[in-house]
Structures are given as C-alpha cells and as structure tokens.
NUVEXTI-296652 format. One line per 4 residues: number of its first residue (from 1); their letters; for each residue x, y, z of N, C-alpha, C, O. Coordinates in Angstrom, 2 decimals, decimal comma. Example, Ala and Ser with C-alpha at 12.3 -4.5 7.8 and 13.67 -1.06 7.14 Angstrom:
1> AS> 13,19:-5,69:7,80:12,30:-4,50:7,80:13,20:-3,30:7,80:14,24:-3,32:8,46 ~ 12,85:-2,25:7,08:13,67:-1,06:7,14:12,90:0,03:7,87:13,41:1,14:8,04 .
END
This chain:
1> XXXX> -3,46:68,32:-6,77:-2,71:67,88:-5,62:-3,38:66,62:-5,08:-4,60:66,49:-4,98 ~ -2,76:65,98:-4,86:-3,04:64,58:-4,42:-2,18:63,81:-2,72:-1,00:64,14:-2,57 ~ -2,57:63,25:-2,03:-2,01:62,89:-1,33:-0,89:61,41:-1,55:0,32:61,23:-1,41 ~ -1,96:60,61:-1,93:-0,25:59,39:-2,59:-1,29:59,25:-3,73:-2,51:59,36:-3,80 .
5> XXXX> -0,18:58,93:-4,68:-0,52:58,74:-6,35:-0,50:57,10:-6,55:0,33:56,64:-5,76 ~ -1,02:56,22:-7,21:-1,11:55,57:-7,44:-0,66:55,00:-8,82:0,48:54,68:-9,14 ~ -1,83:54,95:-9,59:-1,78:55,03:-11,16:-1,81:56,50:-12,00:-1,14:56,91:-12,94 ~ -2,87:57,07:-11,23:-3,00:58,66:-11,55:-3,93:58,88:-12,11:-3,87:59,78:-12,94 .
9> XXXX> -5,14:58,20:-11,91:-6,24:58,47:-12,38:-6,79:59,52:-11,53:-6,56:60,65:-11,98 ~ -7,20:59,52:-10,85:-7,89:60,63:-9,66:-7,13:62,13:-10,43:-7,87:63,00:-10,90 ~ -6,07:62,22:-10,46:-5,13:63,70:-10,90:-5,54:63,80:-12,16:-6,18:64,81:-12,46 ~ -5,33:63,05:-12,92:-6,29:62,99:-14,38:-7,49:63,46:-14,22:-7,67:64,63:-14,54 .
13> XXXX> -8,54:62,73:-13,74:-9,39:63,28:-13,67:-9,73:64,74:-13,44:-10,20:65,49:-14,29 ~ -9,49:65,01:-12,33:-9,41:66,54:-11,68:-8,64:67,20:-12,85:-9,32:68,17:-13,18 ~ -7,45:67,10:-13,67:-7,08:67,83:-14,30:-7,89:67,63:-15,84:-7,89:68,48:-16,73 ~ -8,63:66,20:-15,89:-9,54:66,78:-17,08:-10,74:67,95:-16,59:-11,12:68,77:-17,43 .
17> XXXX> -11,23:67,95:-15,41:-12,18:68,93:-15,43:-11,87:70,52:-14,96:-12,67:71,43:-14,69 ~ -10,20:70,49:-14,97:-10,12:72,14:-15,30:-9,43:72,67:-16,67:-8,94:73,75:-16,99 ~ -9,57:71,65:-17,23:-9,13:71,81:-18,81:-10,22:72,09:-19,25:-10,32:73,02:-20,05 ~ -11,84:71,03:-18,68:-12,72:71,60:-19,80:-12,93:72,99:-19,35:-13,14:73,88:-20,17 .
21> XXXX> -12,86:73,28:-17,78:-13,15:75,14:-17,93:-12,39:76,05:-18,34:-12,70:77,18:-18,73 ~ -10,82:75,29:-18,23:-9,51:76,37:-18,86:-8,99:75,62:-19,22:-8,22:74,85:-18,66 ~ -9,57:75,79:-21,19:-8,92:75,08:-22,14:-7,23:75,52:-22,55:-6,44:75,01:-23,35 ~ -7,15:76,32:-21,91:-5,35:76,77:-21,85:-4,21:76,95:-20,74:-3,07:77,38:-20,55 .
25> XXXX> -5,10:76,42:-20,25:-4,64:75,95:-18,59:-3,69:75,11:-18,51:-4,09:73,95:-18,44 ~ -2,23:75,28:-18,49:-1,21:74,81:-18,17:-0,99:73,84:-16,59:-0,42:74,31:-15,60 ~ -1,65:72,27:-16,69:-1,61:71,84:-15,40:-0,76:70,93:-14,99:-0,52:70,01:-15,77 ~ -0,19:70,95:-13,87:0,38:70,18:-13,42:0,38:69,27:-11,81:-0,08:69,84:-10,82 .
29> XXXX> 0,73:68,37:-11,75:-0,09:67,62:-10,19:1,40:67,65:-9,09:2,59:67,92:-9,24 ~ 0,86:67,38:-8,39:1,88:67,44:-6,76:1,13:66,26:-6,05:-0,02:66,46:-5,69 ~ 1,75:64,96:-5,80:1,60:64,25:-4,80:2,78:63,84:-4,27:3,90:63,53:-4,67 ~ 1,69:63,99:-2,36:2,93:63,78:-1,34:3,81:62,45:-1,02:4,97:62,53:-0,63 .
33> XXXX> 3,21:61,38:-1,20:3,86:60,32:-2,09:3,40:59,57:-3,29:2,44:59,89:-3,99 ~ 4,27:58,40:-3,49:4,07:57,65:-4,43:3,93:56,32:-4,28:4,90:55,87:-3,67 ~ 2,86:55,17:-4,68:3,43:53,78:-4,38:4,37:53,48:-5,11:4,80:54,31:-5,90 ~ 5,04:51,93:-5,00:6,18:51,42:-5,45:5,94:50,25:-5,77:6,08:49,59:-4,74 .
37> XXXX> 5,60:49,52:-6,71:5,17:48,26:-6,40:5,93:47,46:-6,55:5,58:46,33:-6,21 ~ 7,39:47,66:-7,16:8,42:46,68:-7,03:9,50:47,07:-6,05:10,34:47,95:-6,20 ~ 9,29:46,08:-4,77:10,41:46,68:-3,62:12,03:46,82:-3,71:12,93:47,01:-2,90 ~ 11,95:46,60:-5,16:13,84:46,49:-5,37:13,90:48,15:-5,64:14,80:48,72:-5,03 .
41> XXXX> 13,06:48,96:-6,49:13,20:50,02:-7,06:12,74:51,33:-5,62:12,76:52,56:-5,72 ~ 12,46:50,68:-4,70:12,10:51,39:-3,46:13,53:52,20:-2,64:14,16:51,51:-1,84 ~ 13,87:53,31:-2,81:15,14:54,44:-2,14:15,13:54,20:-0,85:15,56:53,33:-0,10 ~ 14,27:55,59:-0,72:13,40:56,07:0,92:12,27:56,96:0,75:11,86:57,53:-0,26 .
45> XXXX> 11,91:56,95:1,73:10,42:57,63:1,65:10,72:58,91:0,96:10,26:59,23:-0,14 ~ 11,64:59,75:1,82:11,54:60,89:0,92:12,89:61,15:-0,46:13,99:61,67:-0,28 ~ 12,39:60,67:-1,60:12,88:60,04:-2,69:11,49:60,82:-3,84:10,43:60,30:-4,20 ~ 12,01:62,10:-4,12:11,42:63,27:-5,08:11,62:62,92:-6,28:12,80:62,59:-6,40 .
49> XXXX> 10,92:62,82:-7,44:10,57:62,62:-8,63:10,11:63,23:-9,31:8,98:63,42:-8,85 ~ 10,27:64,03:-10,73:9,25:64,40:-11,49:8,72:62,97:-12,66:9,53:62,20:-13,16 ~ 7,84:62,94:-12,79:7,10:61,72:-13,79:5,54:62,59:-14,77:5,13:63,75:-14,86 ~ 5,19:61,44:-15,23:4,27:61,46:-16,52:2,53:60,56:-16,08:2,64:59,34:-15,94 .
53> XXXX> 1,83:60,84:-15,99:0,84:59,82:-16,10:0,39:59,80:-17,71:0,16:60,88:-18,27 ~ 0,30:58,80:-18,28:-0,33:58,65:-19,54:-1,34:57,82:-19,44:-1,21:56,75:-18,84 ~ -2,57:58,21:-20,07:-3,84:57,75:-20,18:-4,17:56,72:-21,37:-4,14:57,44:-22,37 ~ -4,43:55,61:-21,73:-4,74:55,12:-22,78:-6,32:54,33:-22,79:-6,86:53,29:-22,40 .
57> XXXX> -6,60:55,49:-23,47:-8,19:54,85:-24,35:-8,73:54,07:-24,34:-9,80:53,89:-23,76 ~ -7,90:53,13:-25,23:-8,22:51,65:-25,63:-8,87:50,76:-23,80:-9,87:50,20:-23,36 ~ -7,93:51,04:-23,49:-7,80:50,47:-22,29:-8,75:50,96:-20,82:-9,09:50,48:-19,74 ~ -8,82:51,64:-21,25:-9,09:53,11:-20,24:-8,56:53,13:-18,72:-9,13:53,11:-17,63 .
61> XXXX> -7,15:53,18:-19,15:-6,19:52,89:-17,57:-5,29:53,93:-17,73:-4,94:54,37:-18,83 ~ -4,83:54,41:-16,45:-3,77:55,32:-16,73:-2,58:54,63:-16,20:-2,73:53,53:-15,66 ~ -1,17:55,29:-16,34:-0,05:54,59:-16,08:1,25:55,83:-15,53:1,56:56,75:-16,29 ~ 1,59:55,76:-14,80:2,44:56,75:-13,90:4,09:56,56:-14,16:4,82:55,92:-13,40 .
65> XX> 4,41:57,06:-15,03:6,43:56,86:-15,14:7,36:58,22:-14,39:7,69:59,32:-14,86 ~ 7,55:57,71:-13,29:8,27:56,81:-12,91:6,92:56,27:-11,46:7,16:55,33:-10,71 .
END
C-alpha cells in the first residue's frame, strides 16, 4: 500500500521483500493516488485504475502502465 505511486519503485521494493519471505505470495499494491505527467491524459482525481509496474534491469528503473 502506498500513498501516491509514482514510478513504483517503493511498491516494488516492499513487494520484493515479501516475496523473499513468501516465495508464493501472491502480491498485489493499492495506491491512493497516482501522478500524471501528461496533463492531457489527466480525468479527475478520483479516476480508478488497475495497472502494471515493470521493472527493467538493464536500466534499473521501474515504469507504471497506466
């Protein structure tokens, strides 16, 4: 649980360290908002989403869709 999500590293994180204790641990995150960084794609505040953070390696950045 998170309060506003960003990129989604912080939720990543936290959800890598209850994977390493419960390697079968089905997780999933809840934040109370989201930023927006392009103001055309901006609804209203309360504008509910399910999305993805994906993590990449190479890079070591995460990335939040939607």
């Amino acid at each position: 649980m998170d309060d506003v999500i960003t990129r989604g590293h912080t939720m990543l994180g936290s959800a890598w360290r209850v994977i390493k204790l419960y390697p079968n641990a089905d997780i999933r995150g809840f934040a109370v908002f989201r930023t927006i960084s392009n103001t055309s794609e901006f609804v209203r505040m309360d504008d509910p989403v399910r999305g993805e953070i994906i993590y990449d390696p190479e890079s070591e950045t995460a990335s939040r869709i939607p």
